[in-house]
N, C-alpha and C positions, 0 to 999 in steps of 0.2 A: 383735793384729791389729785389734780393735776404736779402738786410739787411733790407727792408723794410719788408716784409714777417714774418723773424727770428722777428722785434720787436713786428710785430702785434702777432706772435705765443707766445712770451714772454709774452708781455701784457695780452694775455686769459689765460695762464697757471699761471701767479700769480692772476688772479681773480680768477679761479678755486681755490687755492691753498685755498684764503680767503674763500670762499665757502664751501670746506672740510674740513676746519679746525673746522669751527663753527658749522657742522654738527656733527663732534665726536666730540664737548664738550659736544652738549646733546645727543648722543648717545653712549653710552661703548659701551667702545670699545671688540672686540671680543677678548676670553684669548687663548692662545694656549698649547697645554700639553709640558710638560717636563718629563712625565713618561721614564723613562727609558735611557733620555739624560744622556750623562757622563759628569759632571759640576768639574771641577778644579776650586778650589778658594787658593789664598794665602792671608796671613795673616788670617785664620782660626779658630786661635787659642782664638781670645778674640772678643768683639766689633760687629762690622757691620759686618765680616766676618763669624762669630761663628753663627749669628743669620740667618745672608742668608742663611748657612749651613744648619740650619734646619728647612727652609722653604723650601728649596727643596727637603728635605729629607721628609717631608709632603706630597710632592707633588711625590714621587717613583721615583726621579732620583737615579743616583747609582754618590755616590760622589767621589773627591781624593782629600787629603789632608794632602800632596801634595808633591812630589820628582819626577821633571822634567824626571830623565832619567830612572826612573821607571815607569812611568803611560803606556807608548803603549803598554809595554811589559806584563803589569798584567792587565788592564783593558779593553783595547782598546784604538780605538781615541776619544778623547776629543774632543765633539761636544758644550762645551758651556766655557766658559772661565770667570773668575769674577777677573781681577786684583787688586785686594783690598789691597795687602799689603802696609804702609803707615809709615814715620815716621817725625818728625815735632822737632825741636830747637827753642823754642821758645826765643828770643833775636832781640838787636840791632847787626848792620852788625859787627861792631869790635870786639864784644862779642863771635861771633859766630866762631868758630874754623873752621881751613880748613876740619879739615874731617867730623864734622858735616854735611858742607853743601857738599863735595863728598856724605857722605849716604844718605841726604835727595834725591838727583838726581836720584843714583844707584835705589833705592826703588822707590821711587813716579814715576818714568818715564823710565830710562831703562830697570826697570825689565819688563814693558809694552813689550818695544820690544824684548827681545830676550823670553821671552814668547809664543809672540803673534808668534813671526818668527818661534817657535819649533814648533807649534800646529794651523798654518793656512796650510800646505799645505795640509792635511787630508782635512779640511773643505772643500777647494776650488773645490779638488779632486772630492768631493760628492756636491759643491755646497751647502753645508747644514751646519751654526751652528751660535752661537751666542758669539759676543764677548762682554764684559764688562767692560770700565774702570771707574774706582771709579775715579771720583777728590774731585771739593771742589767749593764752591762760589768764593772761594780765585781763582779760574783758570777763575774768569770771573769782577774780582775787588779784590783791594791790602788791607790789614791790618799793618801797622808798626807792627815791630818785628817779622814779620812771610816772611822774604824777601824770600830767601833760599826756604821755603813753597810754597811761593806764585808764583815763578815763577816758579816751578817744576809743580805745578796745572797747571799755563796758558799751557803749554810746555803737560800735559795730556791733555788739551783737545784740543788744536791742533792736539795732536796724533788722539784723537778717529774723529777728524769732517776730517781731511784729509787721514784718511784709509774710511773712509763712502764712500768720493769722490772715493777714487782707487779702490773699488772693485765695485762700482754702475761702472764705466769706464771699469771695466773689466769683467764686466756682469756678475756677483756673487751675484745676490741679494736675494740668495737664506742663504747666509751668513748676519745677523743681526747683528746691534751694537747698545750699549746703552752707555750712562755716565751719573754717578750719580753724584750729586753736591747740598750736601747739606749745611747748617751753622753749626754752631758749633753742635758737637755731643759730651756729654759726654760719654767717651772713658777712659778718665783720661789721655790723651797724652798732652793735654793743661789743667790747674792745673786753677781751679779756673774762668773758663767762665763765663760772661755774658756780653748781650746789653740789649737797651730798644725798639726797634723794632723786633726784631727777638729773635727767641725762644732759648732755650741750647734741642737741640734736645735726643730724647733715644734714645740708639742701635735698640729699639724694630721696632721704628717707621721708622726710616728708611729704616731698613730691609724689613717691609711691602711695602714700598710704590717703592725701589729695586727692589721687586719680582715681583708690580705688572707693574711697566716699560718694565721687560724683559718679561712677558707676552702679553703686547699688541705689543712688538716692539717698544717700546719708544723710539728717538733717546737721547732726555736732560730729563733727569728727576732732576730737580730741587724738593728739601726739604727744609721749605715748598714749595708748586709751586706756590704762590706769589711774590716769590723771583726772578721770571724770570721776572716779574715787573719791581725792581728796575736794574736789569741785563741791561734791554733796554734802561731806562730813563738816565745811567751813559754813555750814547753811546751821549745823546742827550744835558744832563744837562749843562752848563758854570763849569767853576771849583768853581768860587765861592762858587754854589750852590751846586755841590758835597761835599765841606770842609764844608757847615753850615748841610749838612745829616748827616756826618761824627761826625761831635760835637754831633749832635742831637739823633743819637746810642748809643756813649759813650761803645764804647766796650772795653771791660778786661780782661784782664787773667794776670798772674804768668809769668813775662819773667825777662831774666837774659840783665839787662841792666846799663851797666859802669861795666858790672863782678860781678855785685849785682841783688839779686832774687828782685823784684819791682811789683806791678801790675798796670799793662799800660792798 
């Protein structure tokens, strides 16, 4: 009797889900301040990081950027978190050197955890802050030449959707998480981008549409947010029809392939 209950309560909480969901797409969502939050960002220095940096510097948080074993001691605790740091080898798997793809991992995904492991117990502590992982469309579908890339993203956004599940578990929801996941951004990390469905995004714009995720509590923020479109349809599609998308993109860049720079 009791599993019959659990399904009928499942079944109204995902009708409800559809019902809310479609309510905030014509309703904005409400924004929340960041006055005064202490936001950590890595990779700072250039790009999608540099720009987030100062939109929340707009917005009177107080920033660090960024030396792990100095922030509690000179700022306080870091109440918001952006792990943006990111690096990318663009090549065929042979091509690609062992320690390439060691630092793609170290960067794109471990520095997530021992990050998030120095600067969540504060949060939990207070029940209060917001954590951030940057990926990529690549952590929700594959590109040749970007393997190394590509699975470092899937492996982010595992990380951000299964800490979502352990702290909603551990009744922490007073602690928010976002990940961003855009297409190509020129950065200049991939040399020479383009497709014919999707755009070559700016730092600018991402960073906006970033600041306004972690504003409403966004869990995916997808750039553009069409793109969580073709996200669901590659869940549903035959391969066939993924491989005639995939011709039909024709996407390129600058990859080092047979040990020669080529654009794939």
């Amino acid at each position: 009797m009791n599993i019959v209950l659990d399904i009928l309560l499942l079944l109204i909480t995902i009708l409800y889900s559809y019902v809310e969901s479609l309510v905030k797409f014509f309703i904005p969502r409400r924004r929340k301040s960041v006055a005064g939050e202490i936001v950590l960002i890595t990779g700072a220095g250039h790009g999608i990081g540099r720009l987030t940096a100062y939109e929340f510097a707009k917005r009177r948080s107080r920033l660090v950027l960024w030396d792990i074993n100095k922030v509690k001691k000179e700022v306080g605790d870091v109440t918001i978190v952006v792990n943006n740091a990111g690096a990318v080898y663009p090549a065929d798997l042979l091509s690609t050197k062992d320690e390439e793809i060691a630092k793609t991992f170290e960067v794109n995904i471990l520095g997530h955890f021992w990050i998030t492991k120095a600067l969540l117990p504060s949060m939990m502590k207070r029940n209060h802050g917001h954590i951030v992982t940057v990926a990529s469309v690549c952590g929700h579908g594959v590109i040749p030449y970007l393997i190394p890339y590509c699975s470092s993203k899937f492996a982010a956004v595992g990380f951000h959707r299964a800490l979502t599940l352990e702290l909603q578990a551990l009744g922490k929801t007073g602690i928010k998480t976002s990940c961003l996941c855009p297409v190509f951004v020129n950065t200049g990390f991939t040399k020479n981008p383009s497709t014919r469905l999707w755009p070559v995004l700016e730092t600018e714009q991402v960073a906006r549409s970033l600041i306004d995720g972690i504003l409403t509590n966004k869990k995916m923020i997808f750039v553009p947010s069409y793109v969580s479109i073709s996200v669901m349809l590659e869940k549903f599609l035959p391969e066939r029809a993924l491989a005639a998308i995939h011709r039909v993109q024709d996407i390129q860049f600058e990859a080092v392939v047979g040990h020669k720079i080529k654009m794939k």
